[in-house]
N, C-alpha and C positions, 0 to 999 in steps of 0.2 A: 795819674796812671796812664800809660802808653798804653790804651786799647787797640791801636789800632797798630799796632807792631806786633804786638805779642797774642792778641787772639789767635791767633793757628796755632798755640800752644797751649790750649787748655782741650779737658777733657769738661765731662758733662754727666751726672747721673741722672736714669743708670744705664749701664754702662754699655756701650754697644758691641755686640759681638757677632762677628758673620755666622751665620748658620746656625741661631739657633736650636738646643733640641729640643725633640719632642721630648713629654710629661714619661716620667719612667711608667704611672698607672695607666698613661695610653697603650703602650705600647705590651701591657700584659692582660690587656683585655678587660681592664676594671671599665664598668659603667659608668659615669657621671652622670648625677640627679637633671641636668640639663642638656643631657645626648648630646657633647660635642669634646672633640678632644683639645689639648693645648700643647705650649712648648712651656719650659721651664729648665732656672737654669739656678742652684742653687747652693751654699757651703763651699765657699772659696776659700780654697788652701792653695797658700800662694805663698814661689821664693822668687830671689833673686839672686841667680847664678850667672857670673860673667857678663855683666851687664844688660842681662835681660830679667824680662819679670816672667814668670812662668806659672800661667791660672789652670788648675785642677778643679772644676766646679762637678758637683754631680749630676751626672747625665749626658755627660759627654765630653773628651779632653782630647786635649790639651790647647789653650788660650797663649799667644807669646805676645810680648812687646816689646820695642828698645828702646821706645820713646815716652809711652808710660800713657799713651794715647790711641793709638791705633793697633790692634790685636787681630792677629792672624789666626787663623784655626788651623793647626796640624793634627790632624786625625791621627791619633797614634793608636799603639796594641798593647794593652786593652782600650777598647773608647771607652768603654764603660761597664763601669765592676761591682757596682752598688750605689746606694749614696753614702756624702760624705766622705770621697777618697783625701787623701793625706798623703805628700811624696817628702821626703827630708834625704838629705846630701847626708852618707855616712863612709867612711872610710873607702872615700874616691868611688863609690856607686851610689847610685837613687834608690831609694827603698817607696813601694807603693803599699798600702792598704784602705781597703773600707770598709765599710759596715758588712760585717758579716761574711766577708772575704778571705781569703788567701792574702798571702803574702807574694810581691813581687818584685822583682829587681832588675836597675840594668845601668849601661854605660854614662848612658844620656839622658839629660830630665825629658828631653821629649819620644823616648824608649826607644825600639821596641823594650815591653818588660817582660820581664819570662816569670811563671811563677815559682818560687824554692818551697813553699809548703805553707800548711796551716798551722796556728801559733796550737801550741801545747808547753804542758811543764814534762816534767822528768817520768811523771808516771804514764806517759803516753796519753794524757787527759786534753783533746783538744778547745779552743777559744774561739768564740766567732762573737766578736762587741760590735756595739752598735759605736755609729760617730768616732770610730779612731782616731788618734793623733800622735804619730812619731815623734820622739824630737832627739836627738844628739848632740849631747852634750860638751862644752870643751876640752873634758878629759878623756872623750871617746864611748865613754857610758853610752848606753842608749835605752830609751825611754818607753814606756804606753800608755797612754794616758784615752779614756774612753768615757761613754754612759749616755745612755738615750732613755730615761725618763727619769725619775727620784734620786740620782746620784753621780758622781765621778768618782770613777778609780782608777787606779795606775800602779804601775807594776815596772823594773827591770827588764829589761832583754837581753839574751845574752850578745856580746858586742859582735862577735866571730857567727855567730849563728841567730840571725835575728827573729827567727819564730821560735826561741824555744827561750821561754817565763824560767827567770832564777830567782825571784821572787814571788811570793801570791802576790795576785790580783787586787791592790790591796783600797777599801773608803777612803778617798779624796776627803770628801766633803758630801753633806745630801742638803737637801731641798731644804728652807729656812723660809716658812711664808708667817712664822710669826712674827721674826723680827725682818725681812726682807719684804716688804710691802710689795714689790716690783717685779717679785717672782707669782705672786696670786693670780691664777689664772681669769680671763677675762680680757676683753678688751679697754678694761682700765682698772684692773686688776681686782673686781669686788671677789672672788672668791679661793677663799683661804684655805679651802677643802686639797688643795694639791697643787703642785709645779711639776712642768714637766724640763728637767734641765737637762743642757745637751753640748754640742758644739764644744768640748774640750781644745783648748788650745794653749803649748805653751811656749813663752817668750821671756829670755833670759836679757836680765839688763842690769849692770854694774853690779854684778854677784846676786842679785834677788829674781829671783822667780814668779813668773806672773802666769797664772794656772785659771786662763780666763773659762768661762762659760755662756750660756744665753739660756733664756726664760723666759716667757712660763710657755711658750710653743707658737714655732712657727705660722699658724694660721691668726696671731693677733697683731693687732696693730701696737700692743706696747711690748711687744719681742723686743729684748734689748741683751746687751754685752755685762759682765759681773766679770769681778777676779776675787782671786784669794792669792796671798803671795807668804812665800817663805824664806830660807837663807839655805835649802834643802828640796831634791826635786821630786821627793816623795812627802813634803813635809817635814812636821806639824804646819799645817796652814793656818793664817789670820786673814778674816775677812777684808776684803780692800773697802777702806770708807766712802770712798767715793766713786763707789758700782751701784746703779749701771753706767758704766763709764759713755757709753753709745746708746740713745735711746730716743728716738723718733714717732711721734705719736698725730703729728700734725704733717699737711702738705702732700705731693706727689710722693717722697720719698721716704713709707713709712716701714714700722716692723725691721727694723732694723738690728737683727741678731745671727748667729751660728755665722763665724768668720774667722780670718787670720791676721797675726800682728806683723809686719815684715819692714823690717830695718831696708832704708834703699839709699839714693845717693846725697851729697851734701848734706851729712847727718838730718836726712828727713827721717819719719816714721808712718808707716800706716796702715791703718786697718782695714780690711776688707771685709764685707758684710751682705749677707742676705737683704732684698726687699719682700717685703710681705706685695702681692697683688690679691691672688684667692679669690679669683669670681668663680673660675670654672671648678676648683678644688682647693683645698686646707696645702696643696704642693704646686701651685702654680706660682713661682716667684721672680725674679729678678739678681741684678748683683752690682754693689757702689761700690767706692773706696771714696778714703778722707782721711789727712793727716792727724794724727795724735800727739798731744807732748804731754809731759809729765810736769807736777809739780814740788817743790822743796822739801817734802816727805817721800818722793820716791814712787809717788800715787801716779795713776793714768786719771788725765785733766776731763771730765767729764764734757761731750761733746754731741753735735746733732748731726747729723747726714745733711751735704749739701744736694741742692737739687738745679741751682745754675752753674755757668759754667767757672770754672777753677782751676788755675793753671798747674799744671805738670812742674814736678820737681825741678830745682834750677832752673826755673824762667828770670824768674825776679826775686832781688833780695826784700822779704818782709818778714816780721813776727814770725816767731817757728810754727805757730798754729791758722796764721794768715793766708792763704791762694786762693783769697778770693778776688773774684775780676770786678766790673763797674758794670756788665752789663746784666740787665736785669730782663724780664718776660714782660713784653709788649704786647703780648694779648691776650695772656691770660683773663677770663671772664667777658670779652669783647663779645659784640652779636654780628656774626654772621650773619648772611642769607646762602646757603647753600643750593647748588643747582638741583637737591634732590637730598629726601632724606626719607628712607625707610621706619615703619613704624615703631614707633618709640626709640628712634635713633636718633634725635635732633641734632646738629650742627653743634650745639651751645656745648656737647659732652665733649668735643674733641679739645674746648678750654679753657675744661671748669677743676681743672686742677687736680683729677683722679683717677685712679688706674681702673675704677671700678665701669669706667661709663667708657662709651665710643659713639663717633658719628658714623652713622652706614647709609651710603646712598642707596637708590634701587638701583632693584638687578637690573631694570631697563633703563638707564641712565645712560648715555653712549661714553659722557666725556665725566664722570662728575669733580664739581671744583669747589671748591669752600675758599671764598675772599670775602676778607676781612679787613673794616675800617680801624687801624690803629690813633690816627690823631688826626686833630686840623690843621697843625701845622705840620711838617714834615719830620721825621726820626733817623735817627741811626741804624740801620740792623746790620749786625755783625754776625749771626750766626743764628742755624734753626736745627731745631729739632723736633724728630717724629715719632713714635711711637706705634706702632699698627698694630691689630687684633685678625686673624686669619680666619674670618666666619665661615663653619664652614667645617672648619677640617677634620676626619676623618682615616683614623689609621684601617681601619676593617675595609672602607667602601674605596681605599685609595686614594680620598683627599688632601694630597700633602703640600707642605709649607713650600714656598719658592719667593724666588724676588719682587715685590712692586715698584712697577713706573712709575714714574710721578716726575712734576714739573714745578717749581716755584717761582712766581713772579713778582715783582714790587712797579708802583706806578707814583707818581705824586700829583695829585689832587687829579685834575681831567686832563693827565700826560697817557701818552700809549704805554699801556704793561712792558715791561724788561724783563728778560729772562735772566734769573739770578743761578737758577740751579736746574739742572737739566738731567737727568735722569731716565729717559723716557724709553730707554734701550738698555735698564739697569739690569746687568746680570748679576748683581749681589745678593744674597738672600740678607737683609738686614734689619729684624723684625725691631731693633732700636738702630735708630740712625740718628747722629748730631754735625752737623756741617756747616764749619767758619767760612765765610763770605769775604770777599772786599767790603767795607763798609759803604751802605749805599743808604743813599736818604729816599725817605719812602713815607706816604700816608696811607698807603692799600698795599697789602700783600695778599696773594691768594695762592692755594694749593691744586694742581687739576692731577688727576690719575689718569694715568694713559694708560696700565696695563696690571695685571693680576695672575697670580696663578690658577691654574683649570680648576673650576669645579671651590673657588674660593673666593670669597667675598669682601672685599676692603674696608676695614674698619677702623678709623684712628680715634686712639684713645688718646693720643695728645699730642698735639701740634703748637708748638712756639717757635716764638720769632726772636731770638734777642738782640738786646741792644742797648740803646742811651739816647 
């Protein structure tokens, strides 16, 4: 495999996106049992119009890419309308909705979007669902499909007028924890007492209907993807045999549910999907993608969330379920010595493979650096990635998120440090960052932070290096 041609063409989960938002319960004055607030970004509903991919996450939109790697933030109107918004292409306009929202519409997936009104049926009787999901159909139909806790249902809409139900509201399907072991709540699903299912989403392939959801709740690590499929976009549904199609329970990239399925180029496919993180709250999370295929019954191939890096569509011809690269995590579990480390913040969390832990130097640290002995003999690294936690921040006292500086160096054995990546004047705000390198051979690589935002603390929840 040509790593060394085609690394600047892969992505990395998860997934990095400029600016970050803040937690929507920060921002409404909710407490955390831990008094500090977060960013979160989560429920990717995602298309691909005219050759761009276009991410809708809750909390803040709109996400664009061309390349299927690098994503810009265009702040559009509304930025943010609820969670779980939802946009689908309908006779030549964008249709927006989310939880418990209005309805709204416009030219352009990246808006502005005006609102036309709240969904109602005939008797003036108004809708406000939880976890929405449009879809428009090839005949022009148009769809709603919803439920945030014991159930999906979905309804018609009229095609000319899309808030107003010509059909009830009608049971999808509800909660199965007898015979669906994978919806029983719990972090490995002991109890059977309830599900909470969510994340409607649907995806039409070779006449069959794939009417996904996610279980048993986004605050567990075995949050994963389920379908039910029919020959009909209302039904009768049959459970799909092999859900949870997406299901993550081990590694950095866990809780892997409430997502979108989206057809992209040279007949790829792929899913986009929530990570579970939840130190500071049950809504603090993340967001991956990873291709999907199907197999000779029509089923979606049951699969895991990648956490190295993985090339973007059309790099390389492999297996339709294959982009994965050769380079793997170089330091994961290594020991540092770190120039400083605040209490109970040791160096070892930045990687030890979890989203749960971070390394925090002291606040009196002028410069602090975390290097790290990779091998005795020398390595490849191709690329690194970081992950920071913003200690600290504060929506009431004015502590907000911004860019950190930072520098990375590699050396080989008692050679003088090189600067591989430089930073140090980063006006990004990139609260996940992943960055391909020239391949450099290296037995020490180190991290130093040159700079922070006011009245915020540096904290890396994971630092790798990769490579071969």
């Amino acid at each position: 495999m040509n790593t060394k041609c085609d690394h600047f063409k892969t992505y990395c989960n998860p997934t990095p996106l400029p600016d970050y938002p803040l937690g929507r319960l920060c921002l409404s004055g909710y407490h955390l049992p831990n008094k500090y607030d977060y960013r979160e970004t989560a429920d990717p509903s995602v298309i691909y119009e005219g050759g761009k991919w276009y991410l809708y996450p809750s909390c803040g939109m709109v996400y664009v890419s061309e390349d299927f790697i690098h994503w810009k933030h265009k702040k559009m109107t509304p930025y943010d309308i609820g969670y779980a918004p939802t946009v689908v292409k309908h006779k030549g306009r964008f249709l927006l909705i989310a939880s418990e929202s209005e309805m709204y519409s416009s030219l352009s997936p990246e808006g502005p979007f005006e609102c036309i009104g709240a969904l109602h049926d005939d008797t003036g009787k108004e809708y406000r669902v939880g976890d929405p999901m449009l879809f428009s159909d090839d005949d022009g139909r148009l769809y709603l499909y919803s439920g945030c806790g014991g159930e999906i249902r979905g309804c018609e809409l009229d095609s000319d007028d899309p808030t107003r139900l010509i059909t009830e509201n009608m049971l999808m399907f509800g909660m199965n924890t007898k015979d669906h072991v994978w919806e029983r709540m719990g972090e490995w699903n002991e109890d059977p007492s309830y599900s909470w299912i969510e994340g409607a989403w649907m995806y039409k392939r070779n006449g069959v209907y794939y009417l996904t959801y996610s279980a048993p709740g986004t605050e567990w690590i075995s949050y994963g993807m389920g379908a039910y499929k029919s020959s009909s976009p209302l039904g009768p549904w049959e459970y799909m045999g092999t859900s949870p199609f997406l299901l993550t329970k081990k590694g950095l990239i866990r809780g892997t549910g409430h997502g979108s399925i989206v057809d992209g180029p040279n007949g790829t496919t792929w899913v986009f999907y929530t990570i579970c993180v939840c130190y500071a709250g049950a809504f603090e999370r993340r967001i991956g993608y990873d291709p999907i295929g199907f197999d000779e019954n029509g089923n979606i191939i049951p699969t895991s969330a990648s956490e190295n890096p993985c090339y973007a569509p059309g790099v390389i011809k492999k297996p339709h379920l294959d982009n994965s690269t050769n380079l793997i995590p170089l330091t994961q579990m290594k020991r540092p010595i770190a120039s400083s480390c605040a209490e109970g913040r040791d160096e070892i969390y930045a990687l030890d493979d979890s989203l749960l832990t971070w390394w925090q130097p002291r606040k009196d640290d002028p410069m602090p650096c975390l290097p790290i002995k990779l091998s005795g003999d020398p390595l490849t690294v191709a690329a690194v990635r970081i992950m920071w936690r913003d200690v600290g921040l504060s929506v009431k006292d004015g502590y907000l998120p911004g860019p950190f500086g930072y520098k990375v160096d590699v050396k080989v054995r008692n050679e003088e440090w090189t600067t591989v990546i430089d930073k140090s004047d980063n006006k990004a705000d990139m609260l996940i960052d992943y960055i391909p390198i020239d391949p450099v051979l290296a037995t020490d690589i180190r991290l130093i932070i040159t700079s922070k935002p006011e009245n915020i603390e540096p904290g890396v929840m994971n630092f790798t290096a990769f490579g071969y």
